[in-house]
C-alpha positions, 0 to 999 in steps of 0.5 A: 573515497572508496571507504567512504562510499563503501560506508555510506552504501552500507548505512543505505542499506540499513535504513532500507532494512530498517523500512521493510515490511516484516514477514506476513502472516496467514491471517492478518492483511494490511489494508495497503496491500489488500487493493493490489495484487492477490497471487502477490499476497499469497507467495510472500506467505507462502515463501516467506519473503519480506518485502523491502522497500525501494526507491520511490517507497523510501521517498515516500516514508521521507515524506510521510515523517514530516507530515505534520510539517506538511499540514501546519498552518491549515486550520481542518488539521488543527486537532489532527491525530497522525499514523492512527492504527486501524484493525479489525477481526473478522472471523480468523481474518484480520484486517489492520494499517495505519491511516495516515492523519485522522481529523474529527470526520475525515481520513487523510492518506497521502501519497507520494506518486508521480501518478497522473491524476489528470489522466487517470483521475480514479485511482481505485487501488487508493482509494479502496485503501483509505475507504478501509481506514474510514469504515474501520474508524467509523468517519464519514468522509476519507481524502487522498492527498498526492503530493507529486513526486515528479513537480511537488504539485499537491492535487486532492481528491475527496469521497464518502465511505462506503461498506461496498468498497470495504467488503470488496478488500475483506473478500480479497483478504478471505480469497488469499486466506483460503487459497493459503489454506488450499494451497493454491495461489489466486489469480493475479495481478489486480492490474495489468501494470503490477507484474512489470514492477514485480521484481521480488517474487518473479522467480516464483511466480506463476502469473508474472511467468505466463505474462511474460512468456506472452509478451514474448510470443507477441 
């Protein structure tokens, strides 16, 4: 038993290796990570961490691989394309992903989450994400789809591209690219929750350093 499980952890851990991200480069951001944490972006260039994947993230790559399951049957996903690669150049900055599914007119991102959509019915943080992916393939609507981890519940919520929003990601990528250059770190987090969840870059950190010695003092 003990070999078996040792054996079984050691394939766990491989897959996981398998599925984390590669080391970040000074000039070139994935839109995904751009909505989030600045100060975030800038130490793992900095330091050189790679970022792995965890529990949920893994859950979500599981589902995403079966997309195409997901959406069969529904007559708008007919002459879908799926995991259409999205970059574009700015200056020395480069901004590049993967949208999830590409249909004539509209970008389908889809998340796995247990977010409440109910509660808190404007994820910004997403919907930046999947605007980038619209602007960059030049389609005039975008949709997020959730699949709720917690209950399976599919929810959607549809928008229009907009350059605004876009520009707001491409400022932040143009911040980390100079605070790399300065050799100063950005402030951070984008939200209040990111720090809690942090647990790769605690250590070095100043933001996640200040956060907690308030908690403490509170």
């Amino acid at each position: 038993m003990k070999k078996m499980i040792k054996q079984f952890q050691k394939n766990v851990d491989n897959l996981f290796i398998e599925g984390s991200l590669g080391r970040d480069l000074p000039d070139e951001f994935r839109i995904s990570e751009l909505p989030y944490c600045a100060a975030k972006s800038y130490y793992r260039r900095k330091l050189g961490v790679q970022s792995k994947q965890n529990g949920k993230m893994f859950a979500g790559s599981l589902c995403h691989a079966r997309l195409e399951d997901l959406v069969k049957g529904i007559p708008e996903f007919k002459n879908a394309e799926f995991e259409v690669e999205c970059q574009k150049q700015h200056g020395e900055i480069s901004l590049m992903g993967h949208c999830d599914i590409l249909t004539e007119d509209c970008v389908y991102e889809f998340k796995f989450s247990g977010s409440d959509l109910k509660k808190y019915p404007d994820p910004i943080h997403w919907m930046l994400q999947v605007n980038a992916y619209a602007t960059i393939l030049e389609v005039p609507k975008w949709c997020i789809i959730q699949l709720n981890s917690r209950n399976l519940v599919v929810e959607m919520i549809p928008g229009l591209q907009n350059d605004i929003s876009y520009d707001i990601l491409l400022d932040k990528a143009k911040t980390i690219h100079k605070s790399l250059a300065d050799n100063k770190p950005p402030e951070g987090p984008a939200y209040p929750w990111e720090c809690y969840f942090c647990n790769e870059l605690k250590d070095e950190c100043k933001n996640y350093v200040d956060k907690m010695k308030k908690k403490v003092k509170k």
